[in-house]
C-alpha positions as CSV (number, residue, x, y, z in Angstrom):
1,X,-29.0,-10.7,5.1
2,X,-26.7,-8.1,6.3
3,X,-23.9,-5.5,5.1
4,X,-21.0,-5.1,6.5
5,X,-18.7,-1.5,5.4
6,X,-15.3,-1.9,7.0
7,X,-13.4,1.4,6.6
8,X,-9.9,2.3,5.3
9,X,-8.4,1.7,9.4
10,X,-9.8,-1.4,9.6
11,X,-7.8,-3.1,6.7
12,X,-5.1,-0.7,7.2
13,X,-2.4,-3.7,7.0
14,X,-2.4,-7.6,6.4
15,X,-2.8,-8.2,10.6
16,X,-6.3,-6.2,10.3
17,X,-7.1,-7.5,6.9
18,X,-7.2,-11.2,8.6
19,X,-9.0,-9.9,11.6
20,X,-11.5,-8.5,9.1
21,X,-11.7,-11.9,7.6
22,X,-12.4,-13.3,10.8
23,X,-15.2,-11.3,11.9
24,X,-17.1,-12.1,8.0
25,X,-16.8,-15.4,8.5
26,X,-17.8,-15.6,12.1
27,X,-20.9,-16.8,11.1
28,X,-23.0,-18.2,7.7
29,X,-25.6,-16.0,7.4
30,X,-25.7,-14.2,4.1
31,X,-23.9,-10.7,4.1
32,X,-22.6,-8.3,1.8
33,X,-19.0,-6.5,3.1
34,X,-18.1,-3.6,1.5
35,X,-14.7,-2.6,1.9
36,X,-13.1,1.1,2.0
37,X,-9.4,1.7,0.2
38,X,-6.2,0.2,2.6
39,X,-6.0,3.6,4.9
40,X,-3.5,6.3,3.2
41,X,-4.4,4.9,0.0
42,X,-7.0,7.3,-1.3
43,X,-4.6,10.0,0.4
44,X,-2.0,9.5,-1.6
45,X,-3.5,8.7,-4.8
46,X,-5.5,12.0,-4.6
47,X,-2.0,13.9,-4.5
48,X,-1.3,11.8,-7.4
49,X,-3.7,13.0,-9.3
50,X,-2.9,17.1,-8.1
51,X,0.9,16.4,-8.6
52,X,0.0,15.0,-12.6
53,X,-2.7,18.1,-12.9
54,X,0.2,20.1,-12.4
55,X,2.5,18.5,-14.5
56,X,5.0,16.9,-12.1
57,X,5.1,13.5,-13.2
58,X,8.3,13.1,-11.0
59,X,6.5,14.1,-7.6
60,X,3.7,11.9,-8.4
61,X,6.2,8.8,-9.3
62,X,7.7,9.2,-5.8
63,X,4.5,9.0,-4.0
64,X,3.3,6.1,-6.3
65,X,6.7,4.3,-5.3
66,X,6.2,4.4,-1.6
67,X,2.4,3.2,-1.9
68,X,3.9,0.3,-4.3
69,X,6.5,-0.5,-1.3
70,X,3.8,-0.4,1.6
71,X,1.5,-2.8,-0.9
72,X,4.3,-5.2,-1.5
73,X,5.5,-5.4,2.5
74,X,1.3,-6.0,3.6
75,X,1.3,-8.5,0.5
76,X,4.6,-10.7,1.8
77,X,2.8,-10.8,5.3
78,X,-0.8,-11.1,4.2
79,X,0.4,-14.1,1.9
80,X,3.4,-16.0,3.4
81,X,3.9,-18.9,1.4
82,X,5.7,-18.2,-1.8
83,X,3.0,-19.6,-4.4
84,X,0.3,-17.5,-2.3
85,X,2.6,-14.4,-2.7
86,X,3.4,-14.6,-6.4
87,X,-0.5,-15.3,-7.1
88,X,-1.7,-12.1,-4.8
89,X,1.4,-10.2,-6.2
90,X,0.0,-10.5,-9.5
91,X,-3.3,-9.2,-9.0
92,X,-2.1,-6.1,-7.2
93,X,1.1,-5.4,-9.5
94,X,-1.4,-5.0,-12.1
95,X,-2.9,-2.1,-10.6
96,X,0.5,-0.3,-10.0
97,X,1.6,-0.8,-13.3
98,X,-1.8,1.0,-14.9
99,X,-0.7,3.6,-12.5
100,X,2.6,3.8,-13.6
101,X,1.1,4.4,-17.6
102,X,-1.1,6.8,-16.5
103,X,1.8,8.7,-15.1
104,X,3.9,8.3,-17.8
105,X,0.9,9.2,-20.2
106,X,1.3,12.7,-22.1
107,X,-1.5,13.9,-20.7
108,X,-3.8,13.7,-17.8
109,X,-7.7,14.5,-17.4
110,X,-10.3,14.6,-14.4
111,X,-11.2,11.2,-16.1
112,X,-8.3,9.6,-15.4
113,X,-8.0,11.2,-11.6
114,X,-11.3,9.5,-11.2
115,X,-9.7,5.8,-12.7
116,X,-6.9,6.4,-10.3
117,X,-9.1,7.2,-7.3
118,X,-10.8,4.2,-8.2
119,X,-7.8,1.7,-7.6
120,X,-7.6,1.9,-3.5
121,X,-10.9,0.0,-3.2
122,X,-10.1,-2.4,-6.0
123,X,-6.7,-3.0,-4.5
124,X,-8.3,-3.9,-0.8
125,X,-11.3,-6.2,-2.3
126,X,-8.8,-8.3,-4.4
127,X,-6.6,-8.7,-1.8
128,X,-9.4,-9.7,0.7
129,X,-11.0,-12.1,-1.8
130,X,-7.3,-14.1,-2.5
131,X,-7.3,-13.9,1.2
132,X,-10.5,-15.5,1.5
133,X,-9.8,-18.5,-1.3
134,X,-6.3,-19.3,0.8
135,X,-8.2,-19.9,4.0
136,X,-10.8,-22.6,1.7
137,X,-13.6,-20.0,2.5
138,X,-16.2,-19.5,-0.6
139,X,-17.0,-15.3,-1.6
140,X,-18.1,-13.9,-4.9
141,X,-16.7,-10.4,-5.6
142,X,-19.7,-7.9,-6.8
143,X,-18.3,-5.5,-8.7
144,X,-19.3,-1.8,-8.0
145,X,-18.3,-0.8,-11.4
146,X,-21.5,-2.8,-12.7
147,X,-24.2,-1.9,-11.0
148,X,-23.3,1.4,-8.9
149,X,-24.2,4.2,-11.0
150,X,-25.1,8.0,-10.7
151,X,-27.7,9.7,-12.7
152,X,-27.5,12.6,-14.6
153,X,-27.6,15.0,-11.1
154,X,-24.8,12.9,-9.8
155,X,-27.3,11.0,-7.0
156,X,-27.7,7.3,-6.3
157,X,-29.8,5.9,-9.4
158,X,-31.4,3.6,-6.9
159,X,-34.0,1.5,-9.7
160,X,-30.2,0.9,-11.9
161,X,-28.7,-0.3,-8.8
162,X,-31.3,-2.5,-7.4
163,X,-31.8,-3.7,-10.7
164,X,-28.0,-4.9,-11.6
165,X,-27.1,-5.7,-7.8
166,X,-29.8,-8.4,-8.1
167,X,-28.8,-9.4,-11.2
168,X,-25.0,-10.2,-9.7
169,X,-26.2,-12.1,-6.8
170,X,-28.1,-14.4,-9.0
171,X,-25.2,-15.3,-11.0
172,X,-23.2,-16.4,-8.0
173,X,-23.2,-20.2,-7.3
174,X,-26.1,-21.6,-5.6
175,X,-25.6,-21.5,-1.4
176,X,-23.2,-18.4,-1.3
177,X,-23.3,-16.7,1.6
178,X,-20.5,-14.3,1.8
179,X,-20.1,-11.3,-1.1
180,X,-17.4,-8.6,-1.1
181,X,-17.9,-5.5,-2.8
182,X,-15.6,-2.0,-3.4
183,X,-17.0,1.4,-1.4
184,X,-16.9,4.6,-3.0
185,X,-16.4,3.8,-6.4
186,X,-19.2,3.7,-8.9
187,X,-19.9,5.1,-12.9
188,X,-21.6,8.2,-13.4
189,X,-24.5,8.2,-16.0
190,X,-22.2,8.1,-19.1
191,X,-20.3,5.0,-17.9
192,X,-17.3,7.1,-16.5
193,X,-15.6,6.1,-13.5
194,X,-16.9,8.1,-10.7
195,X,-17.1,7.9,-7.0
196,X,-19.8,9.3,-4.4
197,X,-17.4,11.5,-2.6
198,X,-14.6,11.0,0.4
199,X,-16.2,8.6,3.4
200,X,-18.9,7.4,0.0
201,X,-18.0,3.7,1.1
202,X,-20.6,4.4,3.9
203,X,-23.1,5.4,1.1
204,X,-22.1,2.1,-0.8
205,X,-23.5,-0.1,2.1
206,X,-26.7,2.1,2.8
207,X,-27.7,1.9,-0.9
208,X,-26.6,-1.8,-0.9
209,X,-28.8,-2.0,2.2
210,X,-32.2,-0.6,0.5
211,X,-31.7,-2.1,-2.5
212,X,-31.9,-5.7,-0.6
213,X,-34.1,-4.4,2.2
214,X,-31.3,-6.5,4.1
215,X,-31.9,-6.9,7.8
216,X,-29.4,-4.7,9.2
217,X,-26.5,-2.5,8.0
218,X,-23.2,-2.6,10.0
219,X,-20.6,0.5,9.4
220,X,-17.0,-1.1,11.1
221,X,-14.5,2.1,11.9
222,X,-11.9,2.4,14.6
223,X,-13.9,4.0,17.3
224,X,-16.6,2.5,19.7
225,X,-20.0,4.2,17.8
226,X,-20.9,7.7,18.1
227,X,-19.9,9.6,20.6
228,X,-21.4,12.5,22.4
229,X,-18.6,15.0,21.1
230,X,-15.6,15.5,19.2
231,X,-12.8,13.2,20.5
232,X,-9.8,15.6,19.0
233,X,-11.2,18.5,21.0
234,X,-12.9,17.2,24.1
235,X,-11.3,14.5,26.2
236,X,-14.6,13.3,28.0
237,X,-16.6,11.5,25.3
238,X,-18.8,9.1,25.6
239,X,-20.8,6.7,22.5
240,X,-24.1,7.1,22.4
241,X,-25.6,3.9,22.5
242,X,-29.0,5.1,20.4
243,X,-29.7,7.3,17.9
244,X,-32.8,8.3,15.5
245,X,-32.3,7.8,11.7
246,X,-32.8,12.2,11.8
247,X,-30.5,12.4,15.4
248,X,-28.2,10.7,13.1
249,X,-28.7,12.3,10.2
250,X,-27.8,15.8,11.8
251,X,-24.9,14.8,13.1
252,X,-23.5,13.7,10.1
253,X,-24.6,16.6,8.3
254,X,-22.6,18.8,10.6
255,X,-19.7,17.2,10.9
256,X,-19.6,13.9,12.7
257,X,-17.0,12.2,11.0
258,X,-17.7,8.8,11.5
259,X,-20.6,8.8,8.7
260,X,-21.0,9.5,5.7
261,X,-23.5,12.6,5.5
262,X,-26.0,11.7,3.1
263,X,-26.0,7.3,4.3
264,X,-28.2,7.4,6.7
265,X,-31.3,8.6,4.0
266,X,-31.3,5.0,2.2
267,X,-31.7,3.3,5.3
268,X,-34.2,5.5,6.8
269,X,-36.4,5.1,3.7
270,X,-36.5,1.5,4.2
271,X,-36.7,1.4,7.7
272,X,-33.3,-0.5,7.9
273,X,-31.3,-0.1,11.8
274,X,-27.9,0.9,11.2
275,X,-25.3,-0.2,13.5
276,X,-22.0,1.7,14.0
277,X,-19.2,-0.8,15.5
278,X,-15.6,-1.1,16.4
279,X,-13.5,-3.0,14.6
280,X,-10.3,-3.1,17.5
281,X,-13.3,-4.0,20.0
282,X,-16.2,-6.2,17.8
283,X,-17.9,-7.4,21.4
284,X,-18.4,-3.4,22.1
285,X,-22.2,-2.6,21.5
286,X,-21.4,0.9,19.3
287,X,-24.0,2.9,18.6
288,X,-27.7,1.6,16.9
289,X,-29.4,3.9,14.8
290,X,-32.8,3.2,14.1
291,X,-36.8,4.7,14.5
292,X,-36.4,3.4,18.0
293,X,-34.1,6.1,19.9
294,X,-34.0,7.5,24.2
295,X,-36.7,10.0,24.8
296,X,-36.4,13.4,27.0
297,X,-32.3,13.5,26.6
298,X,-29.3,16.0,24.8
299,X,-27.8,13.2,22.9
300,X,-24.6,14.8,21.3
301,X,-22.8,17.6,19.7
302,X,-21.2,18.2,16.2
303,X,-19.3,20.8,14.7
304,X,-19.1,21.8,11.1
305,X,-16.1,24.3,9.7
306,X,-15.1,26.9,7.1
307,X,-18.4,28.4,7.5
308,X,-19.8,31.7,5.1
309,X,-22.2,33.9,6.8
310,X,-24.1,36.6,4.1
311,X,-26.0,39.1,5.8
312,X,-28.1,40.8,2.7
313,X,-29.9,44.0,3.5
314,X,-33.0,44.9,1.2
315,X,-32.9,47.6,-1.2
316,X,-36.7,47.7,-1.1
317,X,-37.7,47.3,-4.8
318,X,-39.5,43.9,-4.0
319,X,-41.9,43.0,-1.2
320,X,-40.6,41.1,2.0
321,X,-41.8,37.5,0.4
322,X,-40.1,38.3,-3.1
323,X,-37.1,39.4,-1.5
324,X,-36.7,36.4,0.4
325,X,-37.7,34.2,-2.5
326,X,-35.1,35.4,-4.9
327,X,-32.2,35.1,-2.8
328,X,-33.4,31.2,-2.4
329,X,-33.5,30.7,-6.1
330,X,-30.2,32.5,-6.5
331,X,-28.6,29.4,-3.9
332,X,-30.8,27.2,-5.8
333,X,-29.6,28.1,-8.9
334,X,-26.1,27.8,-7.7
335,X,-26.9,24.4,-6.3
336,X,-25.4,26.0,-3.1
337,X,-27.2,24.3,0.2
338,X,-28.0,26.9,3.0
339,X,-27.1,25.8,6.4
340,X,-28.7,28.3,8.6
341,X,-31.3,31.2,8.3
342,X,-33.1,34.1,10.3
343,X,-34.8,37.1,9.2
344,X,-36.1,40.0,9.3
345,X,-39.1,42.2,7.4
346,X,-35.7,44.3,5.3
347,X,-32.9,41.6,5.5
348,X,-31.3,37.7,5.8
349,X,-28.8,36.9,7.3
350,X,-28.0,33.1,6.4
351,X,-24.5,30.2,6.0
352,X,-23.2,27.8,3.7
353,X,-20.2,25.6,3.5
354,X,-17.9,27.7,0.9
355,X,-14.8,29.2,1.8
356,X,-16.1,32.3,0.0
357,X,-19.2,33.8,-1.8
358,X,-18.8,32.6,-5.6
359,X,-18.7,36.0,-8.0
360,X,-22.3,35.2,-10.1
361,X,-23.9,34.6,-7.2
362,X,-22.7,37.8,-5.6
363,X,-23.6,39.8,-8.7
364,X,-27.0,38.6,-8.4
365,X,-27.3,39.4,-4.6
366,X,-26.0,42.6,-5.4
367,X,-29.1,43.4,-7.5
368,X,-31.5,42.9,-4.5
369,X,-29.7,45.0,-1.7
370,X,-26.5,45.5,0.4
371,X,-24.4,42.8,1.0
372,X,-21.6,41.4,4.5
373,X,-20.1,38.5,4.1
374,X,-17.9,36.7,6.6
375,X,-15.7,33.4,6.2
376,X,-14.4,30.7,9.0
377,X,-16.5,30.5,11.1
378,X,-18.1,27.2,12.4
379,X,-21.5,25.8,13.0
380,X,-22.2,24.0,16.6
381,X,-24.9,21.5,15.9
382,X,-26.5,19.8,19.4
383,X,-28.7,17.0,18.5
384,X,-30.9,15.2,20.5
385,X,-35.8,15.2,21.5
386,X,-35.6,18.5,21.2
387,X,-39.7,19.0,20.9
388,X,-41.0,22.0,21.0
389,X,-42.9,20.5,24.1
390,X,-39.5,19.4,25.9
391,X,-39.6,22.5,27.4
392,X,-36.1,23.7,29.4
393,X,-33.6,22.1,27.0
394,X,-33.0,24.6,25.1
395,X,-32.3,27.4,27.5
396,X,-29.6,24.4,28.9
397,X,-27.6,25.0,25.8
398,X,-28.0,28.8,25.7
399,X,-26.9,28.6,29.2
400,X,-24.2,26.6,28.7
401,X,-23.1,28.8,26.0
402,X,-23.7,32.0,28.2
403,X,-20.0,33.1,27.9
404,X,-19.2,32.1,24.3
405,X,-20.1,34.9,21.7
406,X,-23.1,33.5,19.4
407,X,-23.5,35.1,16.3
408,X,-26.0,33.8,15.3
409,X,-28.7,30.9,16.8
410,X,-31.2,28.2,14.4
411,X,-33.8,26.3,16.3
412,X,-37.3,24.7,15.3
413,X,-36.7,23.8,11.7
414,X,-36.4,19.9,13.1
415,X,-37.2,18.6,16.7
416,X,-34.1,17.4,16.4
417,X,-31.3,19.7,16.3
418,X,-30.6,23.2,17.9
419,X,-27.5,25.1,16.0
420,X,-25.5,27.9,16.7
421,X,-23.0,29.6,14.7
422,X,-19.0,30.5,16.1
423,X,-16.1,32.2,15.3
424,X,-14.0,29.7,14.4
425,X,-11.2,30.3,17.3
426,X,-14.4,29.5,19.5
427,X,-14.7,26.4,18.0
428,X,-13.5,24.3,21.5
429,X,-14.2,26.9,24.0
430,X,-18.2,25.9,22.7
431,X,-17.6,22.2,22.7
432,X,-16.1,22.5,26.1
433,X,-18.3,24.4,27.4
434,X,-21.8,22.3,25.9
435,X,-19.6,18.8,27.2
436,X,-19.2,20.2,30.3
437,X,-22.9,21.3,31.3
438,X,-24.8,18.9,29.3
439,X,-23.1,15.3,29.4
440,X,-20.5,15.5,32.4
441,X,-22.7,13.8,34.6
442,X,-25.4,12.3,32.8
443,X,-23.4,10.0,29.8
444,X,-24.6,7.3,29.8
445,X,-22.8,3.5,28.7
């Protein structure tokens, strides 16, 4: 079995919603597709929800109107004949006109900005099921509303969802093949509508993935796999044609859009090859991530932004280890991830992803010594066998970066990764600069 995640530009309209269909019924095997919300759908519904926060029910009726109008016009050419269209029509008028209560409704609570988030995904798998019965061709929708589910730390409860995915795919008539399934939507451990954050529909099919132990996992965007760097700041990018589940991993975690940042985990813990893919080009080989991965190369380069650097000096009241330790369990007890670290034997200097140092937690820094704290700037992440016994790659990328100003450098916590932290206006002079002395004339296809 496989899964198959299709993101929001790949059923963007009706013409790629039957090219979709196309490619899932290619060929019987048994596969799970999980789709992502039509593309501008989650967009627009998320300035729904912050127009109705702030009371302007007007504003959000506009937006809600031009969504309806796009629907109906991908409807009519999704589902030409009449009987077709009034049947499909239905099904997704029924979602506009629960938003339309909602926006008329006196009030309006995070809960119901999470139901409305919900409807993109539910719009796109209705739609592609209706599809699917018009062209003769058997699929079972699997809910993700009954058996996606957070715990009480909002991660994947993995046992609840293996347990009830199984349970859905042995109600499905005998010799089905083909199931479709929402992305990014889930319950929370109440039973509230929830989601698992923007890009989440990649989570959906890694956790569908290692629930099933399937065979492979296949994430369909718009763009031929990974590439090496940032195609909206660097024009010479190339895919990389393999990756390691932690190459990956780090890329993701530091700003590679095309994935999800925490999908890859699932996957790696059953040992399950991902496979990154183009939708506009399905014969294109994309990118394979997997245990299997090129030895003895720079792979590719990432960028993360709106970056917090906190230098905090020692007041010299606790020992060096004490020191350190506290300032840990004051991020840990702000469930506050730290990106980067170095120190010294009277001070840290460290980064996180906040646009600014949150007040408790700079009360309780306060208490343990002298405090600097910068904002915007951006973490450089270059991924690739960085060994400690690969010995010369790293002074490549210092070299490379020997007229950029570093402020401040993390290597040897992986053998995967080397990072380096930016001003953010040196954001593409560094990307340039690593593109140019690292991949311009060893890329490979």
């Amino acid at each position: 079995m496989k899964v198959m995640k299709f993101g929001g530009t790949s059923v963007a309209s009706a013409e790629r919603i039957q090219h979709v269909a196309n490619l899932i019924t290619a060929t019987d095997e048994p596969k799970i597709v999980v789709l992502s919300a039509m593309a501008g759908t989650t967009n627009a519904l998320v300035e729904i929800g912050h127009q109705l926060m702030a009371h302007h029910r007007h504003e959000a009726l506009t937006i809600l109107t031009k969504l309806k109008h796009k629907y109906e016009s991908e409807t009519r050419k999704l589902f030409p004949d009449t009987k077709s269209y009034d049947k499909a029509w239905t099904l997704v008028n029924e979602t506009f006109f629960f938003l339309e209560q909602i926006c008329y409704a006196e009030s309006f609570t995070l809960f119901d900005e999470k139901k409305i988030l919900a409807r993109g995904e539910l719009l796109s798998t209705a739609m592609m099921l209706r599809h699917l019965s018009d062209r003769g061709i058997q699929a079972v929708g699997l809910p993700a509303l009954e058996y996606m589910r957070t715990d009480k730390q909002a991660e994947p409860d993995e046992a609840f969802i293996e347990e009830h995915l199984k349970g859905l795919i042995k109600l499905a008539p005998e010799g089905t093949h083909l199931f479709i399934t929402e992305g990014y939507i889930c319950r929370n451990a109440f039973g509230d509508i929830d989601n698992l954050q923007r890009g989440g529909s990649d989570y959906t099919a890694t956790l569908i993935g290692a629930a099933l132990a399937v065979d492979e996992i296949q994430i369909w965007t718009d763009i031929d796999g990974m590439h090496n760097n940032d195609p909206r700041f660097v024009d010479a990018t190339s895919p990389v044609r393999r990756l390691h589940f932690e190459e990956a991993s780090e890329l993701a975690y530091f700003g590679a859009k095309i994935l999800h940042p925490t999908c890859i985990q699932p996957a790696k813990r059953r040992s399950i090859p991902v496979r990154l893919l183009n939708t506009l080009a399905p014969e294109a080989p994309g990118t394979l991530i997997s245990l299997d991965t090129d030895k003895d190369m720079i792979k590719a380069v990432a960028a993360k932004d709106n970056i917090t650097m906190l230098r905090i000096r020692s007041n010299h009241q606790l020992s060096h280890w004490c020191f350190i330790g506290k300032v840990f369990s004051l991020f840990e007890h702000h469930c506050i991830p730290i990106d980067m670290v170095a120190s010294t034997e009277a001070s840290i200097s460290l980064t996180f992803e906040r646009p600014s140092l949150p007040d408790e937690l700079r009360i309780g820094l306060l208490q343990l010594g002298s405090i600097e704290v910068e904002h915007g700037l951006t973490i450089v992440c270059i991924v690739g066998d960085l060994e400690w016994e690969n010995i010369g790659f790293e002074a490549q990328i210092l070299n490379a970066l020997r007229e950029v100003p570093i402020r401040m450098i993390s290597y040897g916590g992986s053998d995967y990764n080397l990072t380096v932290l930016v001003e953010a206006e040196d954001k593409q002079r560094t990307l340039l600069a690593l593109s140019n002395h690292l991949f311009s004339s060893t890329a490979k296809e």
